[in-house]
Structure formats: structure tokens, C-alpha cells
N, C-alpha and C positions, 0 to 999 in steps of 0.2 A: 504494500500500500504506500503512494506517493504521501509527501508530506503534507500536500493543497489537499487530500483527499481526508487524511486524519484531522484535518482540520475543518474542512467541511463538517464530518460527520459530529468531531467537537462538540462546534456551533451550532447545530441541529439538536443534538440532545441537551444541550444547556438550555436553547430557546423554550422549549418542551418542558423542563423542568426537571430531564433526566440528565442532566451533566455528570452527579455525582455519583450515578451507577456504579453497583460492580457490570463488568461488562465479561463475560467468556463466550469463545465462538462455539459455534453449533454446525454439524455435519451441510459441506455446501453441498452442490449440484453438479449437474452436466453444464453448466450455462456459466456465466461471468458474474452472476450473481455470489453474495458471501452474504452468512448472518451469524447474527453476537443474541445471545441471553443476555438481559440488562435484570437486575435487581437493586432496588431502592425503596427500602422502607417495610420490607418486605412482599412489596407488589412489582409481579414479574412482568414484563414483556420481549421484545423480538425486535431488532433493529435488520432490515433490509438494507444490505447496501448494494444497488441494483447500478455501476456505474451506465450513466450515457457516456457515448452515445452507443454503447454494447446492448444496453440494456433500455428497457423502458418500461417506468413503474406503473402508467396509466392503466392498460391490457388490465392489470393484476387488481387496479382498485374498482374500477367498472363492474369488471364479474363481481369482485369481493362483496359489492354494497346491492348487485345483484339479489346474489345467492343470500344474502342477513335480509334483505328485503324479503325472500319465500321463507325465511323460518328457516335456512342451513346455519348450520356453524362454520362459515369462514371467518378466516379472523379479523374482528373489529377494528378498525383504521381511525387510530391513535392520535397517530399525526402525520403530515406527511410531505417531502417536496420533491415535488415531482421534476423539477427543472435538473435537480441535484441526484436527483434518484436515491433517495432515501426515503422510507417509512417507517414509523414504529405501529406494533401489530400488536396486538393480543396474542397471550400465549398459550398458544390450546396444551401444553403437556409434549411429556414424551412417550404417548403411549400410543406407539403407533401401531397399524393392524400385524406389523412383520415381529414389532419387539411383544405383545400382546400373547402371538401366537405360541411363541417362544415359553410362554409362562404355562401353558396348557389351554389357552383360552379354546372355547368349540369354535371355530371354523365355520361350521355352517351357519352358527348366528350370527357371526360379523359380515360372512361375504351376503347372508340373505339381508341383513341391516342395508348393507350398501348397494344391493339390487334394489331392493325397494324404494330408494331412497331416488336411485335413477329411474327409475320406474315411475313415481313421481315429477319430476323434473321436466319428463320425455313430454310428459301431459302438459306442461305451462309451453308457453310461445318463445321463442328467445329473445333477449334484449335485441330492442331497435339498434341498430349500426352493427351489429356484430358483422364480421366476414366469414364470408364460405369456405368450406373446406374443399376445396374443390379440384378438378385434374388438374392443375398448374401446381397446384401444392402437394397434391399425392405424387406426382410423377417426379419433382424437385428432390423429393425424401428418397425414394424407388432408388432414382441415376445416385444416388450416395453409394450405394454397391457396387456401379460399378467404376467411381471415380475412387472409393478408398479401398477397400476390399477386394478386387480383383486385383490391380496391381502390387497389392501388399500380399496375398496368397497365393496369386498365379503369376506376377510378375509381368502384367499389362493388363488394360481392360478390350475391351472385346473390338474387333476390327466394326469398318463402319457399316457395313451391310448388317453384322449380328445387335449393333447399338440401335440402327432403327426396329430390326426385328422385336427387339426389346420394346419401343419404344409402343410399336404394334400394337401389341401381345397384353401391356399393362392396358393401353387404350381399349382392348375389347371387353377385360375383364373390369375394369374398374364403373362401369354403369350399374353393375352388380349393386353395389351401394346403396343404391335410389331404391326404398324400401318403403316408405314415406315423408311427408312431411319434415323437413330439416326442423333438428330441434337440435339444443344448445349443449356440445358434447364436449367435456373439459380437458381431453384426452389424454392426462396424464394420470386415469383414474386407477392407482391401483394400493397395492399393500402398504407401499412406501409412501406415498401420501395422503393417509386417510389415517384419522387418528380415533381410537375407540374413547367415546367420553359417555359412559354409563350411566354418570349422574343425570345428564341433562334424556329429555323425554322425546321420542318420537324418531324423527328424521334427522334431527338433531343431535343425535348421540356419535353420528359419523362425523367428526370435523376434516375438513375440508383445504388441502394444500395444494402449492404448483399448478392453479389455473390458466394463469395468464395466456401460453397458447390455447384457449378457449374460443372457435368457431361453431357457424351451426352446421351443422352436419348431420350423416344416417347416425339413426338409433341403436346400430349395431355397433358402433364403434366403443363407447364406456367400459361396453360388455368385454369385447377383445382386449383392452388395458386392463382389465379387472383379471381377468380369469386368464389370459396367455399372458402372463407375468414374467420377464424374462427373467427376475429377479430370484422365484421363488418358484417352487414347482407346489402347483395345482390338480390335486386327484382329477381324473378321468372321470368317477363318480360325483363329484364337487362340481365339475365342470357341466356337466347335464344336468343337475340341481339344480342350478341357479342359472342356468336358458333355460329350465322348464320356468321356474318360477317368474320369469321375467314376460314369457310367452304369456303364461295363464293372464299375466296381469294386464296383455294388452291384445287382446281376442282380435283387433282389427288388423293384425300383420299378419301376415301368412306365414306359417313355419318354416318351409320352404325355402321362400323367399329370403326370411333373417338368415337361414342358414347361411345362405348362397352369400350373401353381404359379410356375414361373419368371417366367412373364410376370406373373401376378396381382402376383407380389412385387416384382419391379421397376416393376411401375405404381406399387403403392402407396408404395415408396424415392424412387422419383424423386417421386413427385406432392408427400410429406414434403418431400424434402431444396427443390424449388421454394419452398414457402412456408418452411421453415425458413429458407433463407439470404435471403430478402427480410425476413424477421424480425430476421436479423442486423444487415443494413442498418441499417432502421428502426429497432429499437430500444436495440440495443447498438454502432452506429457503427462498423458494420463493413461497407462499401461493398464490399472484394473480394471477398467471394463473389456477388457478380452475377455477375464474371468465369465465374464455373462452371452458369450456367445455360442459356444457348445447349446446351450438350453435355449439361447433364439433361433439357431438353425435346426435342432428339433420341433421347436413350436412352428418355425417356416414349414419343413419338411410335413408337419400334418394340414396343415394349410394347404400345399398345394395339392396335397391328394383329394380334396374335392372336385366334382368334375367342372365347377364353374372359374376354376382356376387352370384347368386345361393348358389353353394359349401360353401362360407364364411356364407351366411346369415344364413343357417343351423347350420351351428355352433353355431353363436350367438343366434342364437333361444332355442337352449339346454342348453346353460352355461350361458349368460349373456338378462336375458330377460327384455324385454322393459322397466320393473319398476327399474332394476336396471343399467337401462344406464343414469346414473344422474353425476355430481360432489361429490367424498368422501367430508367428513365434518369434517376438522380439527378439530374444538371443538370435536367431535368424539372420534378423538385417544389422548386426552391429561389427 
């Protein structure tokens, strides 16, 4: 951290009335984003230091005052400058649904808490202005494969006749999506963001983090952050529990059809999150997330064996075949 920047942040918690904090940092992200635990007085909160122009805090307050407007628990926005990219937050805890589970929590009542909760959600409209999630954005995630991840495991990305094929292949399958009505999907819905808070009642007990890329989008997408976890593996049983319950509770989608959606969107997450975290690697020095690819290229891997991801699977069956859908190996390239 520059020394304009600690000083920013300074001046920001003094204006606030938090200058005199203790301050200790909290686990960052994938993003440029950083956060500090603040304590004074005995009342806690959360400082966001979201620098511009990397970052931008608005996305993250919009949804925030959103979702506290339907009765979620995302965190109440303290204070905040948006110019500076700084916020202080409400501190929902550390109890989040991964460290939860950890203690023996059931599993099926936290992940049916957080179905229902989107289950819920799917029913309201989305905030006016929000932006689409749409093929410019899915296909930009998609080509991350083969701009980080193929040259890093295979040693170039694919010639140019196989890149349009690609480019094809997503374009046929990705209408799959269109299930209904766009509704408001926060899509970074999963273990690691969702925090269990007990005390509080209703829809409310799931608190609610990392929105900000928040578009509206298909209904199926929450579900595949939730349940194709690249973080954590999710029974096979767990995983038809909670699409059945999610189904029963919204009788107007065709089963079928979500599936079809499910699968497209989890091809196109996991296909993302593959070249994203070899991005991390590579160019922000952040080597752990390989750790998390063996279990995204299995979650890919069931994904494309539905038949509505056909066109894609053929792809990958030509350029990248099943021995080489593994984690590259830094020792590798050094």
C-alpha cells in the first residue's frame, strides 16, 4: 500500500469516527480489492479498500441497498467514498457456509436456506439500470481459456480456424440460457460468500457477500455458483436436492429447459473460472488457485456431457483432450 493511499484510508476513518480502530486485515479476493476488521468501542465493522480506478465501489453499494431494501442481509453501508473507493460495512461475522460446515453444520439446511432465498429473489424484478449478462460477457470469460490456459498447458492457444470454431460452438450453445425472464443473478453465489447468521429470521439468516458483478441474467445461473463450487465439492445427492427444490418452487420453468441452461452455464463458469485462475497465477502471483482446478475441470467435464453442450464438447474433444484437462505446473515454467 502506497503512502497517498494509507493516508487516504487514515482520513476516511477519522472523518467516520473510526480513526482510533484497532484495525486487522481479513482474507482478500480474486480482485484488487483488500479488507481490514476495524474494532472500537467494542463495535465491529469492515473497511473496503476497493482502489480506482481497478476497482469500483458503486456496483457493490447499489445491489447492497438493493438486496437490505427486500429484507437480505447484505451489509449495511456505514459510510462511504466512492470517489476514493472506500467503504465501511457492517460486519456480518465469520461464519461463513464453508467454515460452518467445517463444525458439522447439516448441509442441507444451509444450501436449502440459500435456495430459497434465490428462489425468492428470482420472483422480484431486478433493479432498474442493472446490465445484462449477456454473449459479449459470457464469450469474454469463455476466450480466458484459451488466452491463459492453453498456452500455459499446451504451450499455445489454438490456431485460427479452431478459435473461430470455438467461437461457433459457444454461440450455439449459449441461447440455452434464455429460460425466462432475466432476473437479478449475483453470481458469485456460493459457500465462500454466504454467511450463516441463525439469529436473524427468515431469508435473512443467509448474509450476503461479493455482489458487485451482479447482472440480470437466467435463473439458472445462482444455482450453478451454488452447487458447482469449484471450491468445495458438493454431493451428487445435494446437488438434485436442491434443483429439485428450487424447481418445485417455481412450477413455471420447464425442467428440461433449467437443465439445459444449467449445464450451458456451468460450462461457460467453469470454462471462465479455468482460465481466470491460471490468469491469477500468471499475472498477479497468485499460484493457489491452480489448487482449485482439478475440481473445475471435473465440474467442466460433467457439464459438457449434456447433450445441449454438444457443439462445445466437440471442441474440447479435438484441442484439449481429457489427459490434458489437468492444473499447468508452475515448477514447469521456471
Amino acid at each position: 500500500m502506497t503512502e497517498t493511499r494509507a493516508r487516504d484510508i487514515a482520513d476516511f476513518l477519522a472523518l467516520h469516527g473510526w480513526g482510533a480502530a484497532a484495525r486487522a486485515p481479513l482474507a482478500g479476493d480474486a480482485s484488487f480489492r483488500r479488507y481490514e476488521r476495524l474494532r472500537l468501542d467494542g463495535r465491529p465493522a469492515v473497511l473496503m479498500d476497493a482502489p480506482p480506478p481497478m476497482e469500483d465501489v458503486r456496483p457493490f453499494t447499489a445491489i447492497a441497498r438493493h438486496l437490505i431494501g427486500l429484507g437480505y442481509s447484505a451489509p449495511q453501508i456505514l459510510a462511504e467514498d466512492a470517489e476514493r473507493g472506500l467503504l465501511l460495512l457492517e460486519d456480518l461475522g465469520d461464519d461463513l457456509f464453508n467454515r460452518v460446515f467445517e463444525t458439522g453444520a447439516d448441509e442441507t439446511r444451509l444450501y436449502g436456506a440459500a435456495i430459497d432465498l434465490i428462489t425468492e429473489l428470482h420472483g422480484r424484478p431486478p433493479p432498474d439500470g442493472l446490465g445484462s449478462h449477456d454473449e459479449a460477457i459470457m464469450m469474454e470469460g469463455v476466450d480466458r481459456l484459451l488466452e491463459w490456459f492453453m498456452p500455459a498447458a499446451l504451450g499455445a492457444p489454438p490456431d485460427e480456424a479452431e478459435h473461430v470454431a470455438w467461437r461457433d460452438a459457444w454461440h450455439e450453445v449459449l441461447p440455452h440460457r434464455n429460460i425466462g425472464p432475466p432476473v437479478l443473478a449475483l453470481r458469485d453465489y456460493h459457500a465462500d460468500n454466504l454467511i450463516w447468521l441463525p439469529e436473524r429470521a427468515g431469508h435473512a439468516r443467509v448474509g450476503l457477500l461479493d455482489f458487485q458483478d451482479a447482472l440480470a441474467g437466467s435463473p439458472a445461473y445462482d444455482l450453478v455458483s451454488l452447487l458447482e463450487d469449484v471450491r468445495r465439492d458438493v454431493s451428487p445427492a445435494l446437488v438434485e436436492a436442491m434443483i429439485a427444490r428450487y424447481l418445485n418452487a417455481a412450477p413455471d420453468l420447464d425442467p428440461a429447459g433449467f437443465r439445459a441452461a444449467y449445464a450451458v452455464l456451468g460450462g461457460q463458469r467453469n470454462t471462465r473460472i479455468i482460465g481466470t485462475f491460471v490468469r491469477l497465477w500468471q499475472r498477479d502471483g497468485k499460484p493457489g488457485y491452480l489448487d482449485y482446478l482439478p475440481r473445475a475441470w471435473r465440474l467442466l467435464n460433467g457439464d459438457l456431457a449434456h447433450p445441449a453442450m454438444a457443439p462445445v464438447r466437440d471442441w474440447f474433444d479435438r484441442n484439449i483432450p481429457m489427459d490434458k484437462r489437468v492444473a499447468p505446473r508452475p515448477e514447469a515454467q521456471t
